[in-house]
C-alpha positions as CSV (number, residue, x, y, z in Angstrom):
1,X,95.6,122.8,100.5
2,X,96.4,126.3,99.1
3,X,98.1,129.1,100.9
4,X,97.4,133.0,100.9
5,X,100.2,135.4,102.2
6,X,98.9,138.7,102.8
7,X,102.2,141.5,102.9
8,X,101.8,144.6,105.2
9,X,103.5,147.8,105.9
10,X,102.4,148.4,109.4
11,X,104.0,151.6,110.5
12,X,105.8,151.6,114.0
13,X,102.8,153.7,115.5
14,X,99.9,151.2,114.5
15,X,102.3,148.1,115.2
16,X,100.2,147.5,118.6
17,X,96.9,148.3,116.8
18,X,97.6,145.9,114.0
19,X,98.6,143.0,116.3
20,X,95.8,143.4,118.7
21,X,93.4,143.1,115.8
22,X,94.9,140.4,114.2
23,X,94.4,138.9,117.6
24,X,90.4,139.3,117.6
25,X,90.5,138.4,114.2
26,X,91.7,134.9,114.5
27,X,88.9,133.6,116.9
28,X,86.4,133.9,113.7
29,X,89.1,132.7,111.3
30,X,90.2,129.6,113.3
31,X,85.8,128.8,113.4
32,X,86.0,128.7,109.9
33,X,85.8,125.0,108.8
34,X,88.1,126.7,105.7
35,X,91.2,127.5,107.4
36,X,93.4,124.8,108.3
37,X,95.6,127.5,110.3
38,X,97.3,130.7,110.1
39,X,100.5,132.5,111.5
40,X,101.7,136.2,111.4
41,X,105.3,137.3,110.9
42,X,106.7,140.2,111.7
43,X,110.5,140.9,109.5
44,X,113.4,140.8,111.6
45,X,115.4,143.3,109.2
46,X,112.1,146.0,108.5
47,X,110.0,145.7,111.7
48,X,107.5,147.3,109.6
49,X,106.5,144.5,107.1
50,X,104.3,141.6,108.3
51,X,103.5,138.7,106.8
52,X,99.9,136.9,107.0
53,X,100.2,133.0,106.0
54,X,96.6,131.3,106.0
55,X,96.2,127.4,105.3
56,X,93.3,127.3,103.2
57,X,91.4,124.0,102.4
58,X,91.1,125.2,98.6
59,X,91.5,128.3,96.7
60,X,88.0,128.1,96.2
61,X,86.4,127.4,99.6
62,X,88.2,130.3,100.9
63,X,87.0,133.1,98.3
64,X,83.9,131.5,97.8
65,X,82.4,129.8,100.5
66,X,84.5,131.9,103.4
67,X,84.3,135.2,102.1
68,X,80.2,134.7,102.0
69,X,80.2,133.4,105.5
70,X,79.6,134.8,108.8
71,X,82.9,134.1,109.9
72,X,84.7,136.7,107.5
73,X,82.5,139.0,108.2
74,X,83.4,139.1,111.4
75,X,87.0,138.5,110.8
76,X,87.0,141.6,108.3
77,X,85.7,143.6,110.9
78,X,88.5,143.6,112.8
79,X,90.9,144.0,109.8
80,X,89.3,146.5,107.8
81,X,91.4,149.4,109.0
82,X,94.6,148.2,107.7
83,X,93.3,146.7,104.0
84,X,94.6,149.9,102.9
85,X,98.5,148.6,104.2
86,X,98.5,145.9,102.1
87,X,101.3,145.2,99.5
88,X,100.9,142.3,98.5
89,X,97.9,139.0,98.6
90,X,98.9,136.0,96.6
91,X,97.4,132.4,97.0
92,X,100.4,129.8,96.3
93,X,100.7,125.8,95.7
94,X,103.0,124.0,97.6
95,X,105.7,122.6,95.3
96,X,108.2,121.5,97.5
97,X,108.2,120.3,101.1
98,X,109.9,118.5,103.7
């Protein structure tokens, strides 16, 4: 398994905006036979910064085999306004877990 957090800045005004997309664009990303599950988190202390955590089965099934599929094209169509907001998009191993 491999995890990809995706960092916005989301300005109070497209807050709404940003969620309700997210919200379309999960019913393509929970089809994909890639993603083992997903969350969104919005900061508690700077109501402006969300975070995007998505289970990938591998590093390379997800920019490989889901990036050429139909399901993140539809997924990106829903997103593609707020690419521009993002800070940060790591993929990370798990190292330590209870």
């Amino acid at each position: 398994m491999m995890l990809e957090y995706i960092r916005y800045r989301v300005g109070e005004d497209d807050a709404e905006t940003f969620m309700n997309a997210y919200r379309a664009a999960m019913v393509p990303l929970k089809a994909s036979q890639y993603c083992l599950g997903y969350d969104l988190s919005q900061c508690a202390e700077d109501p402006e910064l969300f975070i995007l955590r998505i289970r990938w089965t591998s590093i390379d099934d997800h920019l490989q085999n889901f990036r050429a599929s139909a399901q993140f094209r539809d997924f990106f169509t829903h997103i593609k306004p707020f690419v521009a907001k993002i800070e940060e998009m790591q993929h990370y191993t798990i190292t330590l877990a209870s």
